[in-house]
C-alpha positions as CSV (number, residue, x, y, z in Angstrom):
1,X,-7.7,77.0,-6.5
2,X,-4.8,76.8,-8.8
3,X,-3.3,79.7,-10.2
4,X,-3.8,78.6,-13.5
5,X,-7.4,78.3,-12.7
6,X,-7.5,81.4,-11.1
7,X,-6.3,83.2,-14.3
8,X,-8.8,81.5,-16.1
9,X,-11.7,82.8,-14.2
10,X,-9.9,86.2,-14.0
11,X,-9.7,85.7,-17.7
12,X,-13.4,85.1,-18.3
13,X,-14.5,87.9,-15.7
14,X,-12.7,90.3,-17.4
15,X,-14.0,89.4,-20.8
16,X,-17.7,89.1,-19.3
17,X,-17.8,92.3,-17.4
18,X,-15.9,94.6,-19.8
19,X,-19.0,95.0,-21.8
20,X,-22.7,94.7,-20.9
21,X,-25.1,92.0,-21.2
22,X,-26.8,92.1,-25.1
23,X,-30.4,93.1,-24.8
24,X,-33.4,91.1,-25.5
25,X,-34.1,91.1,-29.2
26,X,-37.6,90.6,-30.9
27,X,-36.0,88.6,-33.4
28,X,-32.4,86.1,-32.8
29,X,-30.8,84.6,-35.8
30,X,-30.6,81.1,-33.2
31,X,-32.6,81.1,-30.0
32,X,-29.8,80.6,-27.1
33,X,-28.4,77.2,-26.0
34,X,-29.3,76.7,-22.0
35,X,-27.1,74.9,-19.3
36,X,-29.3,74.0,-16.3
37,X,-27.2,72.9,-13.1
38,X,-29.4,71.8,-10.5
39,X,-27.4,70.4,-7.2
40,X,-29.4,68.7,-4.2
41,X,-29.9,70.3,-1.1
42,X,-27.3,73.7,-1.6
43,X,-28.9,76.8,1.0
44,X,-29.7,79.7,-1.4
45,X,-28.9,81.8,1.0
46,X,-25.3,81.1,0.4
47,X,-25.6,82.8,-2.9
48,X,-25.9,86.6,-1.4
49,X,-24.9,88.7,1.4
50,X,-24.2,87.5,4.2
51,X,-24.3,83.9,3.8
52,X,-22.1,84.3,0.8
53,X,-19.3,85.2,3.3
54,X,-18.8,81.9,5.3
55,X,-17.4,80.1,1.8
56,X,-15.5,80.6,-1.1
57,X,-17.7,80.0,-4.5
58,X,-16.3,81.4,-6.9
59,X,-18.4,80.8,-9.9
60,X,-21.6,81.4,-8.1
61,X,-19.7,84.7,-7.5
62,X,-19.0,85.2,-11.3
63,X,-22.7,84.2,-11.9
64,X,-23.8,86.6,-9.6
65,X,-21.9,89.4,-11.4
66,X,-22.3,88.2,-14.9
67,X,-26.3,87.6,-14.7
68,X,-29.2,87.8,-11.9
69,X,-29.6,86.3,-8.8
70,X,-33.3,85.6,-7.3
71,X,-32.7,86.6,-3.9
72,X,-36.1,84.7,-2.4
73,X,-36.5,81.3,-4.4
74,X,-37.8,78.3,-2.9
75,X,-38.3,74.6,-3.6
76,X,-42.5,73.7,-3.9
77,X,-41.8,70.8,-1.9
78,X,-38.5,70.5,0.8
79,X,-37.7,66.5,-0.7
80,X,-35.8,65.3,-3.5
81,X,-38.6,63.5,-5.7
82,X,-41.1,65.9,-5.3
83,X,-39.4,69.0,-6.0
84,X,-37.7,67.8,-8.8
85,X,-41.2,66.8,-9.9
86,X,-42.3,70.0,-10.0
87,X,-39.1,72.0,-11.5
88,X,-39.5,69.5,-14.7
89,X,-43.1,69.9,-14.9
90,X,-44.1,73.3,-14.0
91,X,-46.8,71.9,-11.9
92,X,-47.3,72.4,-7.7
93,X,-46.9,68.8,-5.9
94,X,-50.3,68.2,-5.0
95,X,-51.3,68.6,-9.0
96,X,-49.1,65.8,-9.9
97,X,-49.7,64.1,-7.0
98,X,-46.1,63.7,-6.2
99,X,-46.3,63.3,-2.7
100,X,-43.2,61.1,-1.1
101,X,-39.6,60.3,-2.8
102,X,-41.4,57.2,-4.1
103,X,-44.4,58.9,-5.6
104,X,-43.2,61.2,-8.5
105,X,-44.2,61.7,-12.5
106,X,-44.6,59.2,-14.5
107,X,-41.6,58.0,-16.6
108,X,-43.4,59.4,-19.8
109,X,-44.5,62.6,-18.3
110,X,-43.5,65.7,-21.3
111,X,-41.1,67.7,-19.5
112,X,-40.1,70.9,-20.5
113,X,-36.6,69.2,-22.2
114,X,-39.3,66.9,-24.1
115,X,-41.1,70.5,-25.6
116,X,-37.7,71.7,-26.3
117,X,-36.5,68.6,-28.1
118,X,-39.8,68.7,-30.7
119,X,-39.1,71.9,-31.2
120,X,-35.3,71.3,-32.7
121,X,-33.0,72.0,-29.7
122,X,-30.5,69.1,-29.0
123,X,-30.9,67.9,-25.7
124,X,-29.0,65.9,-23.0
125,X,-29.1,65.5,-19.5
126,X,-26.8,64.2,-17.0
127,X,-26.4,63.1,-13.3
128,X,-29.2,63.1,-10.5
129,X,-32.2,63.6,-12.7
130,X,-35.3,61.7,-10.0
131,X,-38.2,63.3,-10.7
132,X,-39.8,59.7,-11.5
133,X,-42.2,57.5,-9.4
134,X,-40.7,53.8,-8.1
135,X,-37.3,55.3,-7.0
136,X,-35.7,55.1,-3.1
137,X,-35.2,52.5,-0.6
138,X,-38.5,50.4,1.0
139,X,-37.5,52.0,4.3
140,X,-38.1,55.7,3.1
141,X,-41.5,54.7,1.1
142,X,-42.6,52.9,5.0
143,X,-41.3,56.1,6.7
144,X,-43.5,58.1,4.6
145,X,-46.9,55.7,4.5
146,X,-46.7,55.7,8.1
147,X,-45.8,59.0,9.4
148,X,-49.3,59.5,10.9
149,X,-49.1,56.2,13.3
150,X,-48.8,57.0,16.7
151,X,-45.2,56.5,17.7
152,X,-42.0,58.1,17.6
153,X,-39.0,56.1,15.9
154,X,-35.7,57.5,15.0
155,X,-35.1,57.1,11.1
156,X,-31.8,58.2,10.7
157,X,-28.1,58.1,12.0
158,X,-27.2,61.1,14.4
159,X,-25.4,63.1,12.1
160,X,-21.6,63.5,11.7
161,X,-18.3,64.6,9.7
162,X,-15.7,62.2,8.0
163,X,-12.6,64.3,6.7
164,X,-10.1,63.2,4.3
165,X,-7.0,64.4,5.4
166,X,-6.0,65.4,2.3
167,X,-5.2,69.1,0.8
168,X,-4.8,68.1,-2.8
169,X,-8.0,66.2,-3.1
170,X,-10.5,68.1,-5.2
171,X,-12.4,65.3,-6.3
172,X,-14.2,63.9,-3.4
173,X,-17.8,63.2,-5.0
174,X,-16.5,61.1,-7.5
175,X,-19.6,60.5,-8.9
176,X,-20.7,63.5,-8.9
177,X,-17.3,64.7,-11.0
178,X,-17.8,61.9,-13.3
179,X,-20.9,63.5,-14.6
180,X,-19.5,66.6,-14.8
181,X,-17.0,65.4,-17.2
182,X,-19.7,63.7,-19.5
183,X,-21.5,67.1,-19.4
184,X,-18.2,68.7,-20.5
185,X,-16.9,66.1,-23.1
186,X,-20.6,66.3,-24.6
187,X,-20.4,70.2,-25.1
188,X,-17.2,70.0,-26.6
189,X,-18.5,67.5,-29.4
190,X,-21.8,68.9,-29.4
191,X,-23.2,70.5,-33.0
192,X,-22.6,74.2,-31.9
193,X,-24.9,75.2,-35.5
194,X,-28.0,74.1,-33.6
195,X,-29.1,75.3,-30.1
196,X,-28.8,72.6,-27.4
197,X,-30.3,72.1,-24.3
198,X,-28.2,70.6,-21.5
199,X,-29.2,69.5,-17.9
200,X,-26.7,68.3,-15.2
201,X,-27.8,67.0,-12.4
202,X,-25.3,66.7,-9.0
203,X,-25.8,65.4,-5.9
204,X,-23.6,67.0,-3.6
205,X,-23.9,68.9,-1.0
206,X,-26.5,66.2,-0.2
207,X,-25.0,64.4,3.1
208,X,-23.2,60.8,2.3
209,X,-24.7,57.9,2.8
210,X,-23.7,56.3,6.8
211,X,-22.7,52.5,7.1
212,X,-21.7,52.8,10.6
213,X,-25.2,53.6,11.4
214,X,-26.3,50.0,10.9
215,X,-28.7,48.1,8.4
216,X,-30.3,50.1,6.3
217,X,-28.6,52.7,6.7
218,X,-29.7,56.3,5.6
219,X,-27.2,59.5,4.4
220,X,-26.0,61.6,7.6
221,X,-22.2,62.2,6.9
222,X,-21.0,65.1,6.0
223,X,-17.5,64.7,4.2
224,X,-15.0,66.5,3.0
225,X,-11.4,66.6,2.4
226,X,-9.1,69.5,3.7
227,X,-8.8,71.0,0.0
228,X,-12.2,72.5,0.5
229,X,-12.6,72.5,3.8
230,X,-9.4,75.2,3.6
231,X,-12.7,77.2,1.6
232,X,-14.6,77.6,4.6
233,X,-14.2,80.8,7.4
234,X,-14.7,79.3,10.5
235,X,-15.2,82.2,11.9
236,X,-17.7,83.2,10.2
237,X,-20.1,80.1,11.0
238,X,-23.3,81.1,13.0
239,X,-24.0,78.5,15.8
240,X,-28.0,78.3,15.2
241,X,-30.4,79.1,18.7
242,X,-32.5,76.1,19.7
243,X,-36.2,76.2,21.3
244,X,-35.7,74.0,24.4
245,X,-37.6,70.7,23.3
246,X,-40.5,70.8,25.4
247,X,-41.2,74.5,23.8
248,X,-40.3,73.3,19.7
249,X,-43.8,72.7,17.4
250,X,-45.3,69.2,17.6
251,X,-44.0,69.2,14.0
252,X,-40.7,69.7,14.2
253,X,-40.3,68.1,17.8
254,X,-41.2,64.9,15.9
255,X,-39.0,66.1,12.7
256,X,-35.8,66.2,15.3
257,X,-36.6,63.3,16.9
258,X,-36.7,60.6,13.8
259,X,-33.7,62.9,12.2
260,X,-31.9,61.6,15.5
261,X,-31.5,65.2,16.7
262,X,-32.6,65.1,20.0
263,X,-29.7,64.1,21.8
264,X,-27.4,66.5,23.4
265,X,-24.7,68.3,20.6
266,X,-21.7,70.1,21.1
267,X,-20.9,73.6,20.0
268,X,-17.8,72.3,18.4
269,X,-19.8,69.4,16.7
270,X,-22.5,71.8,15.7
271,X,-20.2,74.0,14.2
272,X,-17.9,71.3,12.2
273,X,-21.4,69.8,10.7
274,X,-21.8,73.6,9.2
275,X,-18.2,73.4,8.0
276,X,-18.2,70.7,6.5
277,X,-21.4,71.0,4.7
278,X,-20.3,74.5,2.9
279,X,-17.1,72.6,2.0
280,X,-19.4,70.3,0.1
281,X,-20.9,73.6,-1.1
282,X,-17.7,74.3,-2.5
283,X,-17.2,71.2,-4.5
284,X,-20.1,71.8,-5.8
285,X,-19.3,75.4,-6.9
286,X,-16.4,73.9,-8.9
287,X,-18.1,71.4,-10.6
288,X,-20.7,74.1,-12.0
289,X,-17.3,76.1,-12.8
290,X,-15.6,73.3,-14.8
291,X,-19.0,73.6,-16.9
292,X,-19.1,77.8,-17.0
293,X,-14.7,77.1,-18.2
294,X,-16.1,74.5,-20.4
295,X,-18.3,77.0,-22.7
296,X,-15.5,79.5,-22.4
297,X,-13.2,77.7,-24.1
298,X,-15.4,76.7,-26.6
299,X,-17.0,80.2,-27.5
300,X,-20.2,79.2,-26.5
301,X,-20.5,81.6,-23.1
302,X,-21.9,84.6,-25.2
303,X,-24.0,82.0,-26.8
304,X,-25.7,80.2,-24.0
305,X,-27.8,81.2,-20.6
306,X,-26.9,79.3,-17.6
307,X,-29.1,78.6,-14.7
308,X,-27.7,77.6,-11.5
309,X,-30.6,75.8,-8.9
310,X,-30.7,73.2,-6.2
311,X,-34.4,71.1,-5.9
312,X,-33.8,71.8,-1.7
313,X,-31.7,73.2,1.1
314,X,-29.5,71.6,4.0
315,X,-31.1,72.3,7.3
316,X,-27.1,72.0,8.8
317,X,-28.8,71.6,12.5
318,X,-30.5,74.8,12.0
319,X,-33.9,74.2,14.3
320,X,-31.7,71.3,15.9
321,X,-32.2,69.2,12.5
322,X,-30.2,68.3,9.3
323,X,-31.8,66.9,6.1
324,X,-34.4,69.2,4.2
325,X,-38.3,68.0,4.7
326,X,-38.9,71.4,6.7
327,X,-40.4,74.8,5.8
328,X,-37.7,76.7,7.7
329,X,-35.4,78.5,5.5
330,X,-32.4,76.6,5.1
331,X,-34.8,73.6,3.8
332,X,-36.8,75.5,1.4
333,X,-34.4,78.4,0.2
334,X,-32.8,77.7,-2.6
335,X,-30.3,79.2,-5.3
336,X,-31.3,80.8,-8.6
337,X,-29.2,82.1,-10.7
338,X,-29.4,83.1,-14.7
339,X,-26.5,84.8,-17.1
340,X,-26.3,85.3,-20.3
341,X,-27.4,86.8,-23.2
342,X,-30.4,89.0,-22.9
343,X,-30.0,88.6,-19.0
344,X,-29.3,91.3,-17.1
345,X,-25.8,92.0,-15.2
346,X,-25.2,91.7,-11.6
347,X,-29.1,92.4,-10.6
348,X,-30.9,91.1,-8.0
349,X,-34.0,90.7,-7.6
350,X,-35.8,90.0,-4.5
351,X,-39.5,89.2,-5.3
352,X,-40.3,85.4,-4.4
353,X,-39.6,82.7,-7.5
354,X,-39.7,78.7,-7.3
355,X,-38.6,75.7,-8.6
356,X,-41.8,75.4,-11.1
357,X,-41.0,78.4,-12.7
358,X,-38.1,76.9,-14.5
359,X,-40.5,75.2,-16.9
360,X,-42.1,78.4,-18.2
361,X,-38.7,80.0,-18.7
362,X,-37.4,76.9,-20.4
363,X,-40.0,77.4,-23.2
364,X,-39.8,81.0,-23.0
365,X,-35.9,81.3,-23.9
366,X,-36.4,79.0,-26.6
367,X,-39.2,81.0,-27.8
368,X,-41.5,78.2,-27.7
369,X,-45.6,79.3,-26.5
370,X,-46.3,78.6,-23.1
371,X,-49.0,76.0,-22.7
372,X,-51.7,76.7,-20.3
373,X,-52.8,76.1,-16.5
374,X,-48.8,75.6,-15.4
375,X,-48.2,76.9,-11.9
376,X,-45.0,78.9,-12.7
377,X,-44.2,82.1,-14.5
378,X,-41.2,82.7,-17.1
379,X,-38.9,84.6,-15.5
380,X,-37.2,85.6,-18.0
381,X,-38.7,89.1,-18.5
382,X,-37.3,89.3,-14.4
383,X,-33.8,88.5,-15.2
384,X,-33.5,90.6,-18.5
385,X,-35.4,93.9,-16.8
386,X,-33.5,96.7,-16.4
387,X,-35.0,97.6,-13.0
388,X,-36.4,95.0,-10.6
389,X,-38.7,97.4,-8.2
390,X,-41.5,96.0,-6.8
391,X,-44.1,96.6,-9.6
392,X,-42.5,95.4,-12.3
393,X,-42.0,92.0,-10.1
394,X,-45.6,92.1,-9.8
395,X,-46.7,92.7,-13.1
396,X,-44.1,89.5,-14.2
397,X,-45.5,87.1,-11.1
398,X,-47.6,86.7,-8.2
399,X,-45.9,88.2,-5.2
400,X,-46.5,84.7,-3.3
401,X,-44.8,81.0,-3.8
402,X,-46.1,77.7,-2.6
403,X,-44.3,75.3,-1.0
404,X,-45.7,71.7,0.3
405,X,-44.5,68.2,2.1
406,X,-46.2,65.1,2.1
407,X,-43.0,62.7,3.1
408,X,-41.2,61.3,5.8
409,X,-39.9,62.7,8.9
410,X,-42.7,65.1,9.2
411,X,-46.3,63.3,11.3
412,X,-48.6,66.0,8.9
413,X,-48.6,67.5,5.8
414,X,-47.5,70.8,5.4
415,X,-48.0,73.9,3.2
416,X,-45.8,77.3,3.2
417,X,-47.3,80.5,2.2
418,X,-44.4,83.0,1.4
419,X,-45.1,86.5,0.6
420,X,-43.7,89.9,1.3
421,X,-42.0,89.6,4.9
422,X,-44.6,87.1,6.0
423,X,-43.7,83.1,6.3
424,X,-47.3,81.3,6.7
425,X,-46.9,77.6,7.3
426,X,-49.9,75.2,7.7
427,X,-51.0,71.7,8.5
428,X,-52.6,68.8,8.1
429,X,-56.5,69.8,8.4
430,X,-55.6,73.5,9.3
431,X,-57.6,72.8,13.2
432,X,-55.7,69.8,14.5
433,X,-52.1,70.9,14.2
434,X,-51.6,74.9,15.1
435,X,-49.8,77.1,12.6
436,X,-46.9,78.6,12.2
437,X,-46.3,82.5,11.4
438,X,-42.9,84.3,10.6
439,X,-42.2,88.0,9.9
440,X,-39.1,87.2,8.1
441,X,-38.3,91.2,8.1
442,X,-37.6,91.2,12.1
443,X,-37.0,87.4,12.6
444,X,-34.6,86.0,9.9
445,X,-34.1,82.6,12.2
446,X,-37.4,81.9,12.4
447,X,-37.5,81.7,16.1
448,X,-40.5,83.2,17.1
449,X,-44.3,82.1,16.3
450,X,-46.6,84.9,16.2
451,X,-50.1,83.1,15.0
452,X,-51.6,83.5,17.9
453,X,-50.1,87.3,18.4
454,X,-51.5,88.4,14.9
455,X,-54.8,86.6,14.3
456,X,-55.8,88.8,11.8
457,X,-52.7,88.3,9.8
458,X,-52.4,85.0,10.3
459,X,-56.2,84.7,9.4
460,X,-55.9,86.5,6.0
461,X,-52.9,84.3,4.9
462,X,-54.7,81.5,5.5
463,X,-57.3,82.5,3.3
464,X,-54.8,83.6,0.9
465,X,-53.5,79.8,0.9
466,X,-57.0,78.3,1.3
467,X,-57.8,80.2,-2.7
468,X,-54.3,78.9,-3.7
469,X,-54.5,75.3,-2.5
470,X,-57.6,73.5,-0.3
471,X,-54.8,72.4,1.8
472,X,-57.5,70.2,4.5
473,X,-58.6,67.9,1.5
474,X,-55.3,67.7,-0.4
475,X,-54.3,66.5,3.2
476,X,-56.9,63.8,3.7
477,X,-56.3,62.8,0.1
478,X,-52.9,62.1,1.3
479,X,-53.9,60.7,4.6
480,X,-56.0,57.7,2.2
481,X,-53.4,57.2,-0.1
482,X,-50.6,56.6,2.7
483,X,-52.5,53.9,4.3
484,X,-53.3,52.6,0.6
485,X,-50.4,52.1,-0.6
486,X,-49.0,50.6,3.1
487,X,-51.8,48.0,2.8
488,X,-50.9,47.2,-1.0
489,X,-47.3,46.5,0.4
490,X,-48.1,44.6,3.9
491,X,-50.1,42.1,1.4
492,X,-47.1,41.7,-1.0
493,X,-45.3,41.2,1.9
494,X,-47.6,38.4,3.7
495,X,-46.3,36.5,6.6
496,X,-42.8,38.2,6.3
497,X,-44.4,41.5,6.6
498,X,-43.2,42.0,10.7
499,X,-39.7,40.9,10.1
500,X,-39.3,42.6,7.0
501,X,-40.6,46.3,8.9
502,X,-38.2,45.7,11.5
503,X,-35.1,45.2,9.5
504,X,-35.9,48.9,8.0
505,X,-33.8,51.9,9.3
506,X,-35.7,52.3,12.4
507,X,-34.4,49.0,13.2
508,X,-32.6,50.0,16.4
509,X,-35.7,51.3,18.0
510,X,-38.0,49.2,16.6
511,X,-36.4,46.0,18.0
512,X,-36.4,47.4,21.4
513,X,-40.6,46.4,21.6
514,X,-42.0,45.2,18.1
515,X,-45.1,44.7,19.5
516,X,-45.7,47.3,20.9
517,X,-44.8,49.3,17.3
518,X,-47.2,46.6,15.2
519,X,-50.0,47.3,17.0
520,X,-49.8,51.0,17.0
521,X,-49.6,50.5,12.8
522,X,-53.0,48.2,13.0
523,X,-54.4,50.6,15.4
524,X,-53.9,53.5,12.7
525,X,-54.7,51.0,9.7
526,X,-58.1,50.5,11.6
527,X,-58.7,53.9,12.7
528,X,-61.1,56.4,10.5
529,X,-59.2,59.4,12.3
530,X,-58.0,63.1,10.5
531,X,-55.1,63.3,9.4
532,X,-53.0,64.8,12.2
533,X,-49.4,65.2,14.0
534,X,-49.1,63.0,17.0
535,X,-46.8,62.0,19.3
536,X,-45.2,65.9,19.7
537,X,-43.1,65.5,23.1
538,X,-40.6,64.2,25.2
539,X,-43.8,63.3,27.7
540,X,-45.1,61.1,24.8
541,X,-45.6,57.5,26.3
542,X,-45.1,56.4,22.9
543,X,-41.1,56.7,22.3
């Protein structure tokens, strides 16, 4: 960081901390203006002790010291279409049906923006928005549609690191930087006599996409240049344990194995993935910083509440995968922070929150009535209380989240349960495929399964979920419209249709023994089978 920039944020610290954060008042001459920042796949756990150690972010930093942090938020659905889905319409996944990144709202769906907008706040929005249906490449819709079939093909490039040798290049994700200067130009012309409403969407630290993987490629880089990757304590990086394969869940067996995980890694690779992902974490800091300078300058800090959110984590070859599209932690874990006025200084609070909550506190800084049956709680109340103990959390929002995945690299549907020190995480029919149970408390990794060692635990969550979500026939509902929605395209696609499959990013696989792959799909297309995971081990015949 430059030491201009440095005196800046030294500058605004000062300023910010010197005095306390207003209190709530019944009545505001002009509701507050509201920045949301909402990156792709950034690990919450980043945000707070001790993850926070590992990489220099300085303006989540100031966030956390100017506002609250929500120590335990999580996406509703580990995917980029889906959870964004749900963080724009307040609503769990299997409400809006938003199952796969090609299956999302529909482009006229009332957001919360939309509310806000009839209601007189000036709205824009920026960036990686996606929360739409028709969006993504054929191969991941096909990846989805058949993740039930009975075979095991690998759907991405093994993942790796590119580095720019370069230590005065900030501006690697030019795209990315490019939006954050439209979000900036527009709030220094913005009318600053009406509240506004503005959403930036980035991309980073989402891996970049990976030409040297083939055809139809997919996104398993992870770049940086030395600029940021200077940010990172090496250290400090925690080489994640691995299950041996033959002892990993059928679920996430197949997860590693189309993620191209399998395969023997180095320590020294393992650990330059990790670096090299929080150096894209720390791009990403500084675009949300450029933003948090932005209304500095222009007097509209005191003025305006900023929310910083990602719609997933990075799974960094944590539980030998990277991508999201996982319950672990470093999939669903995601960073929430909120500052300014009316919220409450440097207070964290460690009840569970999720991405669908952000509609409900939308509406509820902009004083707008909350319409009914949403899944998510304004948490507003949370982030503006002067104590966060447990009751107050409770009497503010259920002391449980939901999380769900419907999408590809995952052979059954999946549903997290995540409340108090307990991590319950079901699938598919909730018989076929055997759970998974956490105490988060004694196991932070995640390492050790104890459903079978606590039945009675493991029982009562399920019932817990079972009253949240009837998880078995939101699953088959799935299971029909996968093979729906395959058929629909194998007819579009007509005689073409077994050239056109192989040619998808499976390709190198798939070419090794088509036939064999084509009739495993018919086999499954004529089947009346449960939904279920298959294919869970190296012993498989069907790699």
């Amino acid at each position: 960081m430059s030491a201009m920039l440095l005196l800046v944020v030294s500058m605004i610290a000062a300023l910010a901390l010197a005095a306390p954060a207003p209190r709530t008042q019944k009545k505001r001459l002009q509701a507050p203006n509201v920045v949301l920042v909402a990156s792709d796949s950034f690990d919450g756990r980043l945000t707070f002790q001790p993850g926070s150690q590992v990489v220099k972010l300085p303006f989540i930093n100031f966030m956390r010291a100017r506002g609250t942090t929500f120590l335990n938020a999580y996406t509703n659905s580990p995917i980029c279409c889906p959870s964004r889905a749900a963080m724009w319409s307040g609503l769990f996944t299997h409400l809006t049906e938003s199952w796969n990144n090609f299956k999302g709202l529909d482009p006229n769906y009332t957001t919360w923006m939309d509310v806000m907008a009839k209601h007189g706040y000036q709205t824009q929005k920026f960036g990686k928005v996606d929360y739409t249906s028709g969006h993504h490449s054929l191969s991941n819709r096909v990846e989805a549609w058949t993740r039930e079939v009975a075979f095991l093909l690998r759907q991405e490039g093994r993942p790796s690191v590119n580095l720019i040798p370069d230590k005065n290049r900030r501006r690697v994700m030019a795209k990315d930087w490019q939006n954050t200067d439209k979000a900036t130009d527009w709030l220094r012309q913005v009318n600053h006599t009406k509240p506004f409403v503005l959403y930036l969407g980035l991309n980073l630290p989402h891996p970049y996409p990976s030409p040297s993987s083939g055809e139809n490629f997919g996104a398993s880089t992870f770049q940086t240049s030395l600029y940021w990757l200077e940010k990172v304590d090496y250290d400090a990086i925690k080489i994640p344990k691995w299950l041996p394969l033959p002892q990993m869940h059928p679920v996430d067996y197949y997860s590693s194995y189309t993620k191209n995980c399998t395969g023997k890694f180095s320590e020294n690779e393992i650990k330059n993935i990790r670096a090299f992902y929080y150096a894209m974490c720390a791009e990403t800091d500084a675009m949300l910083g450029e933003i948090i300078l932005t209304l500095h300058k222009k007097g509209l800090l005191r003025k305006t509440i900023v929310i910083y959110t990602s719609d997933h984590g990075e799974m960094a070859m944590e539980h030998r995968q990277f991508y999201k599209m996982s319950m672990y932690e470093a999939s669903t874990h995601v960073p929430f922070l909120m500052m300014g006025p009316g919220i409450k200084a440097n207070l964290q609070v460690p009840g569970v929150v999720s991405l669908v909550d952000i509609y409900p506190t939308m509406l509820d800084i902009a004083g707008i009535t909350l319409p009914p049956n949403l899944s998510g709680y304004s948490l507003l109340a949370l982030a503006s209380n002067t104590s966060a103990d447990e009751q107050a959390f409770k009497d503010l929002h259920p002391p449980w989240i939901l999380s769900e995945f419907h999408g590809c690299n995952a052979n059954a549907s999946t549903y997290m349960l995540r409340t108090g020190q307990w991590k319950y995480i079901a699938f598919s029919d909730g018989a076929s495929v055997q759970p998974q149970l956490f105490d988060l408390s004694l196991d932070p990794d995640e390492l050790t399964n104890i459903a079978t060692e606590y039945p009675e635990i493991t029982y009562s969550l399920d019932q817990k979920l079972r009253s949240i979500i009837n998880y078995p026939k939101v699953s088959a509902s799935v299971h029909r419209y996968n093979k729906e929605q395959f058929i629909m395209w194998k007819q579009s696609v007509g005689q073409n249709f077994s050239n056109v499959i192989a040619h998808l990013r499976w390709h190198q696989d798939w070419q090794k023994d088509p036939r064999k792959y084509e009739n495993a799909i018919q086999h499954w297309l004529a089947s009346q089978s449960r939904p279920a995971a298959r294919s869970p081990h190296p012993s498989s015949p069907l790699h």
